[in-house]
C-alpha positions as CSV (number, residue, x, y, z in Angstrom):
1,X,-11.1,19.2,-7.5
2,X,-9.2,20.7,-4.6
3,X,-6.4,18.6,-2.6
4,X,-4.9,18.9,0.6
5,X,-2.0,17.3,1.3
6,X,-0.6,16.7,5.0
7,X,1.3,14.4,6.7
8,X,5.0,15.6,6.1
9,X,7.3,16.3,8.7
10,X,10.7,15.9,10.7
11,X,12.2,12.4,10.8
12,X,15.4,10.5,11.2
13,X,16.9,8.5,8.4
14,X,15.2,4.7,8.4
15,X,12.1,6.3,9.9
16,X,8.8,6.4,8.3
17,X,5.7,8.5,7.5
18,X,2.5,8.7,6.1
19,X,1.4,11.2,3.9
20,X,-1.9,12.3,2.7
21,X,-3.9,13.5,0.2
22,X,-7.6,14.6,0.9
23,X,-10.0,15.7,-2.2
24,X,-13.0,17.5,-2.5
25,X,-15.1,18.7,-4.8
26,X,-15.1,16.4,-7.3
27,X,-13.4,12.9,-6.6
28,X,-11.8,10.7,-8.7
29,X,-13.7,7.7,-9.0
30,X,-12.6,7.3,-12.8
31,X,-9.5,9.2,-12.5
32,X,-5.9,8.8,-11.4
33,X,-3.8,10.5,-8.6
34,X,0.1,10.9,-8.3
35,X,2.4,12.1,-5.8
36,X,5.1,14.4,-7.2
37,X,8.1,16.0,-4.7
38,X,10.7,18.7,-5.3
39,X,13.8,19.6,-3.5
40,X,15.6,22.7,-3.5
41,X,17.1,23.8,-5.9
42,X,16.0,20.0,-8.3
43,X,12.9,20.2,-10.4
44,X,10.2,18.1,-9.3
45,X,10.2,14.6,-9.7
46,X,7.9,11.4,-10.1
47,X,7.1,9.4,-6.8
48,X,4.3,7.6,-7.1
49,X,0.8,7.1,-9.1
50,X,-1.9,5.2,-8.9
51,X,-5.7,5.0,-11.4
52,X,-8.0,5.1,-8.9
53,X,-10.4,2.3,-9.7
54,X,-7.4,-0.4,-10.6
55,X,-4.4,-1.8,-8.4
56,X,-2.2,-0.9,-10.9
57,X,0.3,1.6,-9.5
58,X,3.5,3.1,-11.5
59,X,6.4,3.5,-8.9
60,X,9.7,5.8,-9.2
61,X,12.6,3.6,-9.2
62,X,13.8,5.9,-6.6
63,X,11.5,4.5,-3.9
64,X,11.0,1.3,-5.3
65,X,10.3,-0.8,-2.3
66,X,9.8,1.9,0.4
67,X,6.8,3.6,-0.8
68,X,3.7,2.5,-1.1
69,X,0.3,4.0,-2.7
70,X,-3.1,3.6,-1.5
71,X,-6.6,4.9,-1.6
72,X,-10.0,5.0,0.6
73,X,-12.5,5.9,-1.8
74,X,-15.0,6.4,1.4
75,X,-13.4,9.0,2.9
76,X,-11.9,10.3,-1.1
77,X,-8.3,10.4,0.5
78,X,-4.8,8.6,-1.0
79,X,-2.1,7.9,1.4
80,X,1.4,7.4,0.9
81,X,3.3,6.0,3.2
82,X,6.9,6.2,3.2
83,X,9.6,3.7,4.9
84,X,13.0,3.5,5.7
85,X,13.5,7.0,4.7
86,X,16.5,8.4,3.1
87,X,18.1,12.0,3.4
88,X,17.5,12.0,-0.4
89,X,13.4,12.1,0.5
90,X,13.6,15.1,1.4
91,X,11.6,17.5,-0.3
92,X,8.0,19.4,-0.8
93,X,5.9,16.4,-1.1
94,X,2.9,17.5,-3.7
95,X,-0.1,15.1,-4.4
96,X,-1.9,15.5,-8.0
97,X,-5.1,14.3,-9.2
98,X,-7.2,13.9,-12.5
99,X,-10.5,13.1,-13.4
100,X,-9.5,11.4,-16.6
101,X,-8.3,7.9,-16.8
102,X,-4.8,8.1,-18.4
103,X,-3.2,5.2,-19.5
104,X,-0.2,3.9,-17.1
105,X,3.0,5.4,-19.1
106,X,1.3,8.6,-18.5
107,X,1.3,8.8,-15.0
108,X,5.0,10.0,-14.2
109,X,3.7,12.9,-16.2
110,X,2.6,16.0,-14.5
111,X,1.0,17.4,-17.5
112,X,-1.3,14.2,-16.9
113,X,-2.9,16.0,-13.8
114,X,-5.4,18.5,-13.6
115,X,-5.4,19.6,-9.9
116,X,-2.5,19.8,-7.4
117,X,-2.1,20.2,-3.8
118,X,-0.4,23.1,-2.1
119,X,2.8,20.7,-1.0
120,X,3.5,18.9,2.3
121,X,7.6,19.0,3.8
122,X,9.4,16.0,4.7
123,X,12.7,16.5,6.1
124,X,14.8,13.1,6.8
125,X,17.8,13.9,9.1
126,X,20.8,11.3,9.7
């Protein structure tokens, strides 16, 4: 399955965006996709995931609150939009996907995901 992420940018602390992650290819009717971000000079960290044919979703306490996960199965795309931004958001902003239905403790894990998108920026400025 190949994914394309887009959707990052430049925006001021407290603002929002939406991020997004397109597949094709494959899709992931019975699968699971996770968004994963890495800042300079940090190794890359958890954000979100979500199975995609349950509402269960596994959130980093980091953006507990802010973020939120969802899915159009239509169009094979999960979006995450991001509120009230923080300077600590910044970061390459990576979307991963699998095929496989992993059980919900393994979605923080990106050995969990098969396929991974080539990275979106977001840059939060105060």
């Amino acid at each position: 399955v190949q994914l394309q992420a887009s959707g990052g940018g430049l925006v001021q602390t407290g603002g929002c965006l939406k991020l997004s992650c397109a597949a094709s290819g494959r899709t992931f009717s019975s699968g699971a996709v996770g968004w994963f971000r890495q800042a300079p000079g940090k190794e890359r960290e958890f954000v979100m995931a979500a199975r995609w044919n349950s509402p269960a979703t596994y959130t980093a306490d980091s953006v507990r609150g802010r973020f939120t996960i969802s899915r159009d199965s239509d169009k094979s795309t999960v979006y995450l939009q991001m509120n009230n931004l923080k300077s600590e958001d910044t970061a390459l902003y990576y979307c991963a996907g699998t095929t496989r239905r992993p059980i919900v403790s393994a979605l923080p894990n990106p050995a969990t995901y098969d396929d991974w998108g080539q990275g979106t920026q977001v840059t939060v400025s105060s």
